[in-house]
N, C-alpha and C positions, 0 to 999 in steps of 0.2 A: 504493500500500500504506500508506504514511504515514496516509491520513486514516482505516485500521480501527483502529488502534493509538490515533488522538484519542479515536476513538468508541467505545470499550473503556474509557478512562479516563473520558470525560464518565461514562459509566455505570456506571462504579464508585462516582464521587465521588457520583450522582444516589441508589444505594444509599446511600453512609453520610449521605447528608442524609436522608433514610425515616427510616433509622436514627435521628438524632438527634431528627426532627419525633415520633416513635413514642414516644421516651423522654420529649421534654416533655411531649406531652400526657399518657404516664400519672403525671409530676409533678405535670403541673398538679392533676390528679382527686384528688390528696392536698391538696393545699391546702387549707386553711380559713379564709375568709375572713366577716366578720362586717359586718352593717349593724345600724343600731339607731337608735330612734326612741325622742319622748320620755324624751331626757334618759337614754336605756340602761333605759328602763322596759321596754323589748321589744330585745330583740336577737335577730337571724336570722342561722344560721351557713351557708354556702353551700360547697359543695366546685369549686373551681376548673372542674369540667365544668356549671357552674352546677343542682344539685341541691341543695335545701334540705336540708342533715340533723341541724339541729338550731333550736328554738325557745324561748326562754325568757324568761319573762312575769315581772316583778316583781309581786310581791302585793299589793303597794298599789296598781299599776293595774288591778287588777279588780272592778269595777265595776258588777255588775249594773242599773244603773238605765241603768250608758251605754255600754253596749255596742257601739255606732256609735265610740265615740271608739278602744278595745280594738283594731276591726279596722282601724281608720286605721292606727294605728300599727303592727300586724301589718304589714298592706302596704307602710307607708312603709317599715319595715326588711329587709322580703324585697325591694322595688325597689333599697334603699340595695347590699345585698350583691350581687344581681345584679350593678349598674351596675360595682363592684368588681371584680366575678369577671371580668369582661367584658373591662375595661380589662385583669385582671392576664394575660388570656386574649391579648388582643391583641399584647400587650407581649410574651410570652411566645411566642408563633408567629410573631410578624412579623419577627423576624430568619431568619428560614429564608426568607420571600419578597420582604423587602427586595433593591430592585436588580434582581429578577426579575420578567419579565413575566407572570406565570401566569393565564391566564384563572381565576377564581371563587376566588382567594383575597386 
């Protein structure tokens, strides 16, 4: 009888970790996190579920003639905030699977 009594508790505790994995992540989804390129010419704003939702272009780097150089920096500051989101993503979920062996996480 002893071991329904563990296995009642394992799966209590396995609830309020859900529980807690459920709440970071829709922390994280608040988050705003920023990359930016040339010098804060371009800054990309990213929401911790890594969703770009905001962009903003200094006026001086626009440039009609160079247009190629405009979407460098777009990219490099939307890769910059990804890379960001990514990290604060990992740091932020990896204490719920630290220590455990979970297959695919």
């Amino acid at each position: 009888m002893r071991g329904m009594g563990n296995m009642q508790n394992m799966m209590k505790q396995m609830q309020k970790m859900q529980k807690k994995m459920a709440e970071a992540q829709e922390k994280l989804g608040e988050e705003r996190i920023e990359g930016s390129a040339g010098g804060g010419m371009v800054t990309v704003v990213v929401s911790g579920h890594k969703e770009v939702v905001d962009i903003i272009i200094k006026e001086e780097v626009v440039d009609p003639e160079d247009i190629d150089m405009l979407q460098d920096l777009v990219l490099a500051a939307t890769n910059d905030a990804l890379k960001k989101a990514e990290e604060l993503s990992s740091s932020t979920m990896g204490q719920f699977t630290k220590g455990m062996n979970l297959p695919g996480f």
